[in-house]
C-alpha positions as CSV (number, residue, x, y, z in Angstrom):
1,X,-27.5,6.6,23.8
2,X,-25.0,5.4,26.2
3,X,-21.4,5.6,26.3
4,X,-20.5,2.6,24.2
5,X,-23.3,3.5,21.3
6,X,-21.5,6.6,20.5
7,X,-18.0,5.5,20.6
8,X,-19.8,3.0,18.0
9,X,-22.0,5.9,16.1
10,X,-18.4,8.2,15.8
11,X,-16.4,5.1,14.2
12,X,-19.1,4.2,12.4
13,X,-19.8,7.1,10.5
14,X,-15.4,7.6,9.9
15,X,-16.0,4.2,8.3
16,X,-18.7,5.5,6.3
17,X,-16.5,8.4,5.1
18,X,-13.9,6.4,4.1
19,X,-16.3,3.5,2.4
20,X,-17.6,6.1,0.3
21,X,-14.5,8.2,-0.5
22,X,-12.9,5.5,-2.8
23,X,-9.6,6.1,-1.0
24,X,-7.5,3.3,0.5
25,X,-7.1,3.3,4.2
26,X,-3.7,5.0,3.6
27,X,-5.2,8.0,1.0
28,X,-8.1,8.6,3.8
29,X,-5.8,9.0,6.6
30,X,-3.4,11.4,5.1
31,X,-6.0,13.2,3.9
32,X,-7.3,13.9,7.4
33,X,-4.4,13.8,8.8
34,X,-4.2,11.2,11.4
35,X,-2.7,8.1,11.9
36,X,-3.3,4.8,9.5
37,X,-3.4,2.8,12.2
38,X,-6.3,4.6,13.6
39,X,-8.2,4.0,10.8
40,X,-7.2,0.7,10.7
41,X,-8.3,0.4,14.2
42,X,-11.3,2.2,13.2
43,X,-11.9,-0.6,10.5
44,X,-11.4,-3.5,12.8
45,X,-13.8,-2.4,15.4
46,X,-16.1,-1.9,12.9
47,X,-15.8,-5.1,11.0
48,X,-15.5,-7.3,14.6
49,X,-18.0,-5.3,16.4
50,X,-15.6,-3.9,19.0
51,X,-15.4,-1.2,20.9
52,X,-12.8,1.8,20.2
53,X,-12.2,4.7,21.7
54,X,-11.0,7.6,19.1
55,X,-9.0,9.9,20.7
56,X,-9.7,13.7,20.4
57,X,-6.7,14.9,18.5
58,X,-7.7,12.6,15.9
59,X,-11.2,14.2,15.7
60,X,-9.8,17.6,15.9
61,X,-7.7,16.4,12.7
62,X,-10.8,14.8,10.7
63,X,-13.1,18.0,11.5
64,X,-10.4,20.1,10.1
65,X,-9.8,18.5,7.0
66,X,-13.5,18.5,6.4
67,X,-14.0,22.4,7.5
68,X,-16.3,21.5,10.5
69,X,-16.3,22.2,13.8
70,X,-16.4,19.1,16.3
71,X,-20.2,19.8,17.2
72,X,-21.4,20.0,14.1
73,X,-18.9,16.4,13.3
74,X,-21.4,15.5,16.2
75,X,-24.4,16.3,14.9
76,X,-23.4,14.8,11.5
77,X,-22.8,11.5,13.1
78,X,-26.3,11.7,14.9
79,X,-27.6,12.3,11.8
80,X,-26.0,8.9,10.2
81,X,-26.8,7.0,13.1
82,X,-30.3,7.8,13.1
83,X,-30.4,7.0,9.1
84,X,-28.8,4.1,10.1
């Protein structure tokens, strides 16, 4: 998987989350604690097929709220990609 396939596979599955989470783009952000406009970027690149680069903070922040640590937020996204 190159560089641009996991940028895709990380946004991807954040999308997923929030798809299946029922909350609005708002309720999922402040629930993770990061920045609606990231997950609004995180929606556009998804629905146009664009590239976008998450930043790690914003990681950090999403593998906290869900009690993770980054690499297993890693292997949880290898796992959706390769369901996917």
């Amino acid at each position: 998987m190159n560089d641009l396939d996991y940028n895709k596979a990380i946004y991807g599955y954040i999308y997923s989350l929030w798809e299946t989470s029922g909350l609005s783009i708002r309720g999922f952000a402040a629930i993770h604690t990061f920045e609606e406009r990231s997950m609004r970027d995180i929606i556009k690149a998804v629905k146009e097929d664009k590239d976008y680069q998450i930043s790690l903070p914003t990681l950090y922040k999403i593998c906290e709220s869900l009690n993770i640590s980054l690499s297993q937020f890693f292997i949880e996204v290898e796992k959706w990609q390769n369901s996917n």
